[in-house]
SETI-713576 format. One record per residue (C-alpha): residue in one letter; chain; z, x, y. Coordinates in Angstrom, 3 decimals. Example, Ala and Ser with C-alpha at 12.3 -4.5 7.8 and 13.67 -1.06 7.14 Angstrom:
! residues 2
> r,c,z,x,y
> A,A,7.800,12.300,-4.500
> S,A,7.140,13.670,-1.060
END
This chain:
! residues 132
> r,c,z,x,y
> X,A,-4.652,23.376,-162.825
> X,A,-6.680,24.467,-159.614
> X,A,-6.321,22.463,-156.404
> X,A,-8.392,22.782,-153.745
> X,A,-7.164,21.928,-150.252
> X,A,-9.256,18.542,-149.467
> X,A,-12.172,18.675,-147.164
> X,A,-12.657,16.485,-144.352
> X,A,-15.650,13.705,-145.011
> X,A,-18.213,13.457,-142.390
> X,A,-20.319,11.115,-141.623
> X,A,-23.302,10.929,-139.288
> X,A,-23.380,7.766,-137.039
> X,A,-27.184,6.639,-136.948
> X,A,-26.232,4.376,-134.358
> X,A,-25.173,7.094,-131.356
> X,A,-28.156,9.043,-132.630
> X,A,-30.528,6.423,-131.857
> X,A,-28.855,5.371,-129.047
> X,A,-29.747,6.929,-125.609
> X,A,-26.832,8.057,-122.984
> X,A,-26.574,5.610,-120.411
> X,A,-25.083,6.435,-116.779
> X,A,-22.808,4.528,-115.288
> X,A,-24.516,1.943,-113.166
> X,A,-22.036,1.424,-110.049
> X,A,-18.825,3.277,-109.046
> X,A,-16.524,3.237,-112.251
> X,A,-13.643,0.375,-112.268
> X,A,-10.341,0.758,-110.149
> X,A,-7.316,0.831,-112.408
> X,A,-4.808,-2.479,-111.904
> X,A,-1.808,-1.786,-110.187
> X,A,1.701,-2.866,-110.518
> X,A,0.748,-4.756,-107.217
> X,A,-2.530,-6.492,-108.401
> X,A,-2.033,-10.085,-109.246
> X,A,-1.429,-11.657,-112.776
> X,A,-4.565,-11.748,-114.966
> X,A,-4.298,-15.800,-115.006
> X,A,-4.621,-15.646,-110.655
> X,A,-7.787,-13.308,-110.587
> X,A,-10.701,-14.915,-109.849
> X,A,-12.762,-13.334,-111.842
> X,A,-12.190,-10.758,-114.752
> X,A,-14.121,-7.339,-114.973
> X,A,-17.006,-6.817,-117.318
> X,A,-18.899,-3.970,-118.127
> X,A,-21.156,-2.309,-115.468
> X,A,-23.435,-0.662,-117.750
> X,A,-27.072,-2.445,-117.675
> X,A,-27.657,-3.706,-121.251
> X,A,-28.973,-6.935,-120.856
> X,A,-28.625,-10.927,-119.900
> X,A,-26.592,-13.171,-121.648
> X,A,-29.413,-16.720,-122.788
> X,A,-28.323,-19.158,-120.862
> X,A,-26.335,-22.014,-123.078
> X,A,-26.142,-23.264,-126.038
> X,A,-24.484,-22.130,-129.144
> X,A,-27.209,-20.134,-131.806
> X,A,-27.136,-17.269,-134.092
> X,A,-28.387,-13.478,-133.818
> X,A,-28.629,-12.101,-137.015
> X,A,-29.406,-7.979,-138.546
> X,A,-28.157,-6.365,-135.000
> X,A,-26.131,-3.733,-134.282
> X,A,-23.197,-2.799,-132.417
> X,A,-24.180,0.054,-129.834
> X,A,-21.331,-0.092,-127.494
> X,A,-17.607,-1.796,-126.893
> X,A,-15.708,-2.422,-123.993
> X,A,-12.142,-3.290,-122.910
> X,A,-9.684,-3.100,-119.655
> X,A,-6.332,-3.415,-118.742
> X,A,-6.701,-6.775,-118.895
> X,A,-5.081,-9.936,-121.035
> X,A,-8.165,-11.473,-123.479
> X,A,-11.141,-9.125,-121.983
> X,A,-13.214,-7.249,-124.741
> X,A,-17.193,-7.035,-124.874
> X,A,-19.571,-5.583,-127.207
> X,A,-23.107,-3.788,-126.370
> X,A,-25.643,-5.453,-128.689
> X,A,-28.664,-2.894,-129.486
> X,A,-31.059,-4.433,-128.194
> X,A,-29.717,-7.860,-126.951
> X,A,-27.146,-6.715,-124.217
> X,A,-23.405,-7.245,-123.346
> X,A,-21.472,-10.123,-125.050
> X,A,-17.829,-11.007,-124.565
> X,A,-15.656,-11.150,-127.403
> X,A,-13.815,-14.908,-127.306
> X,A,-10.457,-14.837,-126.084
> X,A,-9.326,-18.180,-126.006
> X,A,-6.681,-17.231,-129.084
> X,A,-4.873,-13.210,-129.053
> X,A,-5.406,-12.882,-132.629
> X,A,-9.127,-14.107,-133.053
> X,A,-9.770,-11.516,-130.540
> X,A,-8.131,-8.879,-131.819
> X,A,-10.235,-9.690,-135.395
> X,A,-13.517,-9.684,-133.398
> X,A,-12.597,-6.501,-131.844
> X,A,-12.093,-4.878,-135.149
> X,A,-14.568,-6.116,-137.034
> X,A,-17.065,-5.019,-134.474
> X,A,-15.294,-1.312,-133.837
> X,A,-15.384,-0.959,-137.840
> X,A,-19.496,-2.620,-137.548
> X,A,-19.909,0.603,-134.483
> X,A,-18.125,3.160,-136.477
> X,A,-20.137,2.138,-139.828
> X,A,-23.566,1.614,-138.382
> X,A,-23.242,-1.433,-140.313
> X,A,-25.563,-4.880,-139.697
> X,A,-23.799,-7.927,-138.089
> X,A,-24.599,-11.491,-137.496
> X,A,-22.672,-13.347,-135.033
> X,A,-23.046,-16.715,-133.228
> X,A,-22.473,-17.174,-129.739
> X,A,-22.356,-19.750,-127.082
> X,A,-23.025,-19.053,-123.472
> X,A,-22.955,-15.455,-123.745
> X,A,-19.742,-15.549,-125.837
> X,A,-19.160,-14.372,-128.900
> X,A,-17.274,-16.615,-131.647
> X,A,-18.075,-15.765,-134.943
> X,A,-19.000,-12.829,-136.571
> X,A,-19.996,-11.231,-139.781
> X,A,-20.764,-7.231,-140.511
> X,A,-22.398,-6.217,-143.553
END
């Protein structure tokens, strides 16, 4: 019986080799303090500050056979987005903890993968989402 040590798989990711680097487009985001105010009080919650689009305004329709470039989180209670090649930034929906947190891995598993996705979205949010 021979046996081999195994070898690590790799796979190239088509999707960071067709994507260009972007630079950061303002000063990069201050970390949230034990003294900053609850999530709920803020006025408004961060988003990403990388250029990569505007969201349609209203309305709830599909996008289908895009792919997920980028994805984006803080320190921050129900605030995830996702970089759409070639549509922009779209926030994940966070009205429920655990619909988010299946959004957010279906669409880290749809970046790591390279893999299609269709989602539909309403006002710049997404809701639903498949990845093929």
């Amino acid at each position: 019986m021979n046996l081999e040590e195994p070898r690590p798989i790799f796979s190239p990711d088509p999707v960071a080799a067709a994507t260009p680097h972007l630079e950061p487009a303002g000063p990069p985001l201050a970390p949230v303090g034990d003294n900053a105010p609850p999530v709920s009080e803020r006025a408004d919650q961060d988003m990403p500050t990388l250029p990569f689009g505007d969201a349609p305004p209203g309305g709830s329709h599909w996008e289908q056979d895009r792919r997920v470039a980028a994805l984006w989180s803080a320190d921050q209670d129900r605030n995830a987005w996702v970089g759409i090649a070639g549509v922009g930034w779209r926030r994940l929906d966070g009205r429920c903890d655990s619909a988010l947190v299946a959004l957010t891995m279906l669409a880290a598993h749809a970046r790591e993968q390279g893999a299609r996705v269709s989602y539909r979205e309403q006002d710049g949010v997404i809701q639903e989402l498949y990845v093929w």
